[in-house]
N, CA, C and O of each residue as an XYZ file, in Angstrom:
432
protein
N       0.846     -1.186      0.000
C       0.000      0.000      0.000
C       0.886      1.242      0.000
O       1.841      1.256      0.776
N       0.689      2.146     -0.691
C       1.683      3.340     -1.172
C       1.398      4.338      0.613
O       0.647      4.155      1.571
N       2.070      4.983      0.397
C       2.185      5.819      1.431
C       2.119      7.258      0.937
O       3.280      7.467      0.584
N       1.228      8.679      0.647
C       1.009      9.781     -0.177
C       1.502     10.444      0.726
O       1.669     10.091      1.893
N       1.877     11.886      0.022
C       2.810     12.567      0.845
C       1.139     13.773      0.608
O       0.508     14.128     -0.387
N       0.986     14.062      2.195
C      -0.050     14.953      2.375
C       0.576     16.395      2.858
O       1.355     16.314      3.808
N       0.390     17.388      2.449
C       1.081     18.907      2.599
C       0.503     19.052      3.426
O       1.247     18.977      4.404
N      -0.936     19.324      3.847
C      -1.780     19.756      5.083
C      -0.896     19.247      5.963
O      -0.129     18.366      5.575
N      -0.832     19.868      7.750
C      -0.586     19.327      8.617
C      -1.580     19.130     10.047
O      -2.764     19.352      9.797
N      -1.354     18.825     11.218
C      -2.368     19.109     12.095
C      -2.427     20.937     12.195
O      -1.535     21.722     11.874
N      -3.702     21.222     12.713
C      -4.109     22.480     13.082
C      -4.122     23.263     12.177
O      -4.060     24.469     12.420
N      -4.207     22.779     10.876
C      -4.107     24.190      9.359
C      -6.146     24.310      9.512
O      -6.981     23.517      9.947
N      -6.227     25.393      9.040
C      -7.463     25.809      8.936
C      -7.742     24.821      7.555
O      -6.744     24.589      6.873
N      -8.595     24.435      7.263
C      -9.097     23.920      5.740
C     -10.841     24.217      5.220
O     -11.706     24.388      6.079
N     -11.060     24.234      4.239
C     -12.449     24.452      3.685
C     -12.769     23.183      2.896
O     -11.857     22.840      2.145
N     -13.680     22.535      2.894
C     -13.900     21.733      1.974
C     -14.683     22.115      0.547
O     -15.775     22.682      0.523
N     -14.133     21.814     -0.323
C     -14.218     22.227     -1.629
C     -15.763     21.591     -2.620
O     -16.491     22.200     -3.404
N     -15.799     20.105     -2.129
C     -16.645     19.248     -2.704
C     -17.280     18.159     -2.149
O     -16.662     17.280     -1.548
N     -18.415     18.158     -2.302
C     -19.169     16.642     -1.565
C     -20.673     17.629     -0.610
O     -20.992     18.807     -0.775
N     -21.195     16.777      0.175
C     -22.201     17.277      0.937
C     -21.902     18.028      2.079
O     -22.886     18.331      2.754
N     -20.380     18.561      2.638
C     -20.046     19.211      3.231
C     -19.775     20.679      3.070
O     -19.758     21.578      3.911
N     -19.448     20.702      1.040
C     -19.243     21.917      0.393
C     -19.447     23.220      1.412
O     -20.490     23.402      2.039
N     -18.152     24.199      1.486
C     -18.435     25.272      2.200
C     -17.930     25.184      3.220
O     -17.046     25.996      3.494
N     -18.268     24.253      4.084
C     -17.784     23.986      5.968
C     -16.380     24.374      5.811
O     -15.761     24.283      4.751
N     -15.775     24.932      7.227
C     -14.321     24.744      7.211
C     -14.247     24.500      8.780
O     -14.922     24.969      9.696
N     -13.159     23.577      8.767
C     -12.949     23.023      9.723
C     -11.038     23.323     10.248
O     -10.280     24.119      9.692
N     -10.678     22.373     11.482
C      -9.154     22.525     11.623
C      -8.724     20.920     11.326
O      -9.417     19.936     11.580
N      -7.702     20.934     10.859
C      -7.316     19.200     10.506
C      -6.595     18.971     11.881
O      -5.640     19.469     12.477
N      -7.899     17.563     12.185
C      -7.322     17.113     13.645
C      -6.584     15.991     13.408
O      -6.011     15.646     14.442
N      -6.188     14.752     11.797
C      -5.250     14.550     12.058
C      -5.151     14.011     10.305
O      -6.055     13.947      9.472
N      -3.981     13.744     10.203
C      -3.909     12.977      8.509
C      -3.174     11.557      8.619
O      -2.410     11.074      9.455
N      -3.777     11.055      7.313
C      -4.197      9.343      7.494
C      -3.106      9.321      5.978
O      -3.684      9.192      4.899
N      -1.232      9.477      5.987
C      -1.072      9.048      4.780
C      -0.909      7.616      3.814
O      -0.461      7.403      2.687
N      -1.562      6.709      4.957
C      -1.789      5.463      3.829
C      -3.063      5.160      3.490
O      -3.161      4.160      2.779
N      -4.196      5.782      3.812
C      -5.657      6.265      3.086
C      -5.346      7.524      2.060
O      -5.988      7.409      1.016
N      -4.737      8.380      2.103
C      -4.957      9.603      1.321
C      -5.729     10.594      1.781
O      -6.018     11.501      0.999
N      -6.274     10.626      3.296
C      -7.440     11.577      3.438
C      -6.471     11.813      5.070
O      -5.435     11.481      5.646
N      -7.689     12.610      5.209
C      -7.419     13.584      6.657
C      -9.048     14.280      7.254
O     -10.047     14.713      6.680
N      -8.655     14.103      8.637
C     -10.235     14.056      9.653
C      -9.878     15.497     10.090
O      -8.769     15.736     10.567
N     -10.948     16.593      9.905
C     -11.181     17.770      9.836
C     -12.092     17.742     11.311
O     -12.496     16.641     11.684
N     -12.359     18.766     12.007
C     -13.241     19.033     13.098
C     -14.242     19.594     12.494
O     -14.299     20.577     11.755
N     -15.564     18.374     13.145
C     -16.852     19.275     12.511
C     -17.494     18.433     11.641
O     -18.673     18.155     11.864
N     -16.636     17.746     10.200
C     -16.667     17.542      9.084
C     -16.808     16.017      9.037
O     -16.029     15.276      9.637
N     -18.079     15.476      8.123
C     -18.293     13.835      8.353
C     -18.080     13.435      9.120
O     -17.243     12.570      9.378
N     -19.127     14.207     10.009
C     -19.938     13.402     11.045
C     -20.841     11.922     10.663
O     -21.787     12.095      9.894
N     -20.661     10.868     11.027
C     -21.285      9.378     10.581
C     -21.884      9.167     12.348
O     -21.266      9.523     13.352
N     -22.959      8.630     12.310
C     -23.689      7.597     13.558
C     -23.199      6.495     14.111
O     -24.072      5.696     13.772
N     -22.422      5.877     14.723
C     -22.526      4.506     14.896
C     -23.117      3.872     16.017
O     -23.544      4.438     17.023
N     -23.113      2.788     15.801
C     -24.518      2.185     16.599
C     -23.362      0.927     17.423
O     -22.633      0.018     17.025
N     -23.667      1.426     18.517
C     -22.495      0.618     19.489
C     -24.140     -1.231     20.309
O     -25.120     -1.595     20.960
N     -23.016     -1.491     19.414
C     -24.199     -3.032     20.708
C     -23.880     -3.166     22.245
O     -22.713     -2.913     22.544
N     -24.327     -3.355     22.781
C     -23.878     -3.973     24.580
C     -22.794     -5.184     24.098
O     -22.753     -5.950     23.135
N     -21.820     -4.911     25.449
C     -20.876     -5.818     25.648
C     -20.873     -6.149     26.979
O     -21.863     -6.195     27.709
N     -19.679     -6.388     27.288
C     -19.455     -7.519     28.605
C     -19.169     -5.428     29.445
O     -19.659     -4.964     30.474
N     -18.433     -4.903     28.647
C     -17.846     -3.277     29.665
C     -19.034     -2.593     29.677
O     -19.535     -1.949     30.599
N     -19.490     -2.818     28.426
C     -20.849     -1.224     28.036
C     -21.782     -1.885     28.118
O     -22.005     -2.617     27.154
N     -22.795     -1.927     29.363
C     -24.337     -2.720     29.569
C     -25.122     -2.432     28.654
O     -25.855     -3.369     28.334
N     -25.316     -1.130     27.883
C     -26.292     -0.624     27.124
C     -25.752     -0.415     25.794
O     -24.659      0.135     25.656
N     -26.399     -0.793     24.864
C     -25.527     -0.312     23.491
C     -26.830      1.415     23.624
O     -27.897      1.783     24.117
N     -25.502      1.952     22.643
C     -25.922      3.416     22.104
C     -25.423      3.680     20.762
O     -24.764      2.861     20.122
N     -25.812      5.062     20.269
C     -25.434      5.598     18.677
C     -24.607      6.264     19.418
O     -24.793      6.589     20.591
N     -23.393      6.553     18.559
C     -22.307      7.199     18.875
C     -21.841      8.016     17.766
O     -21.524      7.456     16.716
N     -21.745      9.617     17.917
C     -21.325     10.723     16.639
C     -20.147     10.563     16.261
O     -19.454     11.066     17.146
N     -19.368     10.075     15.301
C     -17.841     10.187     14.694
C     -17.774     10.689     13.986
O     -18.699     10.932     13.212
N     -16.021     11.317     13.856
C     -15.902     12.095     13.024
C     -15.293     11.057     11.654
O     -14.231     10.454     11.813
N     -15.930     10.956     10.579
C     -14.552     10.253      9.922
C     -13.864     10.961      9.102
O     -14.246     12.128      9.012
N     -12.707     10.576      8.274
C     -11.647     11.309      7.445
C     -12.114     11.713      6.210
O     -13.123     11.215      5.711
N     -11.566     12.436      5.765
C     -12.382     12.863      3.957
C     -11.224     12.895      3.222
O     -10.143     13.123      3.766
N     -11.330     12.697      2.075
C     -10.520     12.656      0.535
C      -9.234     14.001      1.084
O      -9.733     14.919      1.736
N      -7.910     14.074      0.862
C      -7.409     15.186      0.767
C      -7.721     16.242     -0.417
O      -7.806     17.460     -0.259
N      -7.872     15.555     -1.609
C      -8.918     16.486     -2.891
C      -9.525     16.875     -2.557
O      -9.695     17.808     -3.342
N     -10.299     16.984     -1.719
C     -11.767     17.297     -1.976
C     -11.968     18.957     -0.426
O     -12.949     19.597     -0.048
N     -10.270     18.997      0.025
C     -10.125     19.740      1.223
C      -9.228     20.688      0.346
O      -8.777     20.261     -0.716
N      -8.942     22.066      0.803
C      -7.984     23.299      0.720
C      -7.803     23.754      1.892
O      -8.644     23.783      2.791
N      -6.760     24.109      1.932
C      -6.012     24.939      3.250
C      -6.661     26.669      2.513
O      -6.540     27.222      1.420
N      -7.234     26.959      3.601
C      -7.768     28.536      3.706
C      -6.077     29.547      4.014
O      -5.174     29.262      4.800
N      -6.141     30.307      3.401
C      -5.292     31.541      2.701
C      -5.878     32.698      3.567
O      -6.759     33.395      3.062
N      -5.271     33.055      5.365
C      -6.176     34.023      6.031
C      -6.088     35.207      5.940
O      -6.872     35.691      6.756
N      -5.413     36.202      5.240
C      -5.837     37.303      4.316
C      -6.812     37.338      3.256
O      -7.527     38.340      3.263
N      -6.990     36.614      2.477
C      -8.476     36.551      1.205
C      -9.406     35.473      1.912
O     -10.499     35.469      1.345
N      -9.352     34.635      2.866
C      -9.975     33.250      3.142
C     -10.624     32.822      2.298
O     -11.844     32.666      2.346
N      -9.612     32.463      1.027
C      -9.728     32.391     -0.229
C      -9.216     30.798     -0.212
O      -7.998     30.731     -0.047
N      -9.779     29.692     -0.326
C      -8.624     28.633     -0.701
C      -7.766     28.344     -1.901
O      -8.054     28.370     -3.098
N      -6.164     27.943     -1.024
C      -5.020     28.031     -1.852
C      -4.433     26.559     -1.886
O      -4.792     25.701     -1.079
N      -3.433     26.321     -2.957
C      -2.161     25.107     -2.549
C      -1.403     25.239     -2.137
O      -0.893     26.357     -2.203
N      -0.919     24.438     -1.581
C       0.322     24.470     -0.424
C       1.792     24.590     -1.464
O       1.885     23.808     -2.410
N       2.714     25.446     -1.246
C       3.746     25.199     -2.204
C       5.332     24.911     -1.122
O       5.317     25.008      0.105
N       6.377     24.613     -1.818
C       7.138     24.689     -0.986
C       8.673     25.561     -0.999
O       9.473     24.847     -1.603
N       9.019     26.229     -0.762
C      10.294     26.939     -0.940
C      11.259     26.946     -0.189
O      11.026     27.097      1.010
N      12.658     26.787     -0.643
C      13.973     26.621      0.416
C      14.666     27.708      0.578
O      15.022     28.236     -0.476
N      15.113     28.444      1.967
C      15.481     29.333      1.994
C      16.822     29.364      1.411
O      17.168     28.678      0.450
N      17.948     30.637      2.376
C      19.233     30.318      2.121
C      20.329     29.539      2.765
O      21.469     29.229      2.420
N      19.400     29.273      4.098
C      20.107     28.439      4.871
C      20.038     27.157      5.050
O      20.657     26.429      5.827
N      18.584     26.746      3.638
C      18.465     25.849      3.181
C      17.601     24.872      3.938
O      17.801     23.657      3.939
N      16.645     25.473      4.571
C      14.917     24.997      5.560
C      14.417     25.318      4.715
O      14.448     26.408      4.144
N      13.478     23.752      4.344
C      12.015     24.156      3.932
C      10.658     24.252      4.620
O      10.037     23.690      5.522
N      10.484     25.406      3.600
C       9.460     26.025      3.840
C       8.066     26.164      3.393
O       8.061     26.710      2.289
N       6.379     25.771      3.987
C       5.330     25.706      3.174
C       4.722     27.527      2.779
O       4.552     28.575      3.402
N       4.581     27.056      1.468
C       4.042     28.933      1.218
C       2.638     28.333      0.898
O       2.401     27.159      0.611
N       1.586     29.558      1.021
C       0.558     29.790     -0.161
C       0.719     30.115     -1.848
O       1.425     31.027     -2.278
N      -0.016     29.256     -2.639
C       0.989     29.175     -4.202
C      -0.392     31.019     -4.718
O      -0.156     31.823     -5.620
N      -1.311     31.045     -4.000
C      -1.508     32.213     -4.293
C      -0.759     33.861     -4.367
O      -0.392     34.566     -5.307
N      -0.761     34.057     -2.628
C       0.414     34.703     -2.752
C       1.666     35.217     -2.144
O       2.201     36.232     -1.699
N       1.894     33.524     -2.449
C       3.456     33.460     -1.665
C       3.898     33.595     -0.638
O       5.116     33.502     -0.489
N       3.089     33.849      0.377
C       3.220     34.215      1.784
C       3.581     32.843      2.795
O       3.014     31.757      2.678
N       4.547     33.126      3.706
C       4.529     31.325      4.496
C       3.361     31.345      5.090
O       2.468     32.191      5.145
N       3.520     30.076      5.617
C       2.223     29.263      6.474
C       2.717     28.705      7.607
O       3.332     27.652      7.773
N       2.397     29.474      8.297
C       2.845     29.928     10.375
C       2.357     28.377     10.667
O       2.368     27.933     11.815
């Protein structure tokens, strides 16, 4: 199974671009790079339905968050909160660095 190299990191602001979430923006609480996706706060929310066990006397529905497509997410640009791509540039002392490919600015 390939392993994708995901630019987002924890705590970047993101917007989702596409799907039934369109619009929401959330913070990436964590990334999954041998799925390709990453779990946003807020964002695909799913039900699950827990049965009784031997610990939990009562089964219940339980709210999760699950992960979404990295396509289908942008990192928000917080001067325009415009979504941008992540780019990367090396200084002179030769650290890299993530920019906005809009406009060029790093990403704190």
């Amino acid at each position: 199974m390939p392993i994708f190299k995901i630019r987002l990191k924890t705590n970047d602001k993101v917007i989702v671009l596409s799907g039934k979430e369109k619009g929401k923006t959330g913070k990436v609480i964590s990334t999954h790079p041998k799925l390709n996706k990453v779990t946003v706060e807020g964002i695909n929310i799913v039900k699950k339905h827990i049965k009784p066990t031997q610990q939990n006397k009562v089964g219940s529905i339980k709210e999760i968050t699950k992960p979404i497509h990295v396509s289908k997410v942008a990192i928000i640009e917080p001067t325009s909160k415009r979504p941008s791509k992540i780019g990367y540039l090396i200084d002179k002392e030769g650290n890299k660095k993530r920019i906005y490919k809009k406009t060029g600015k790093e990403i704190v």
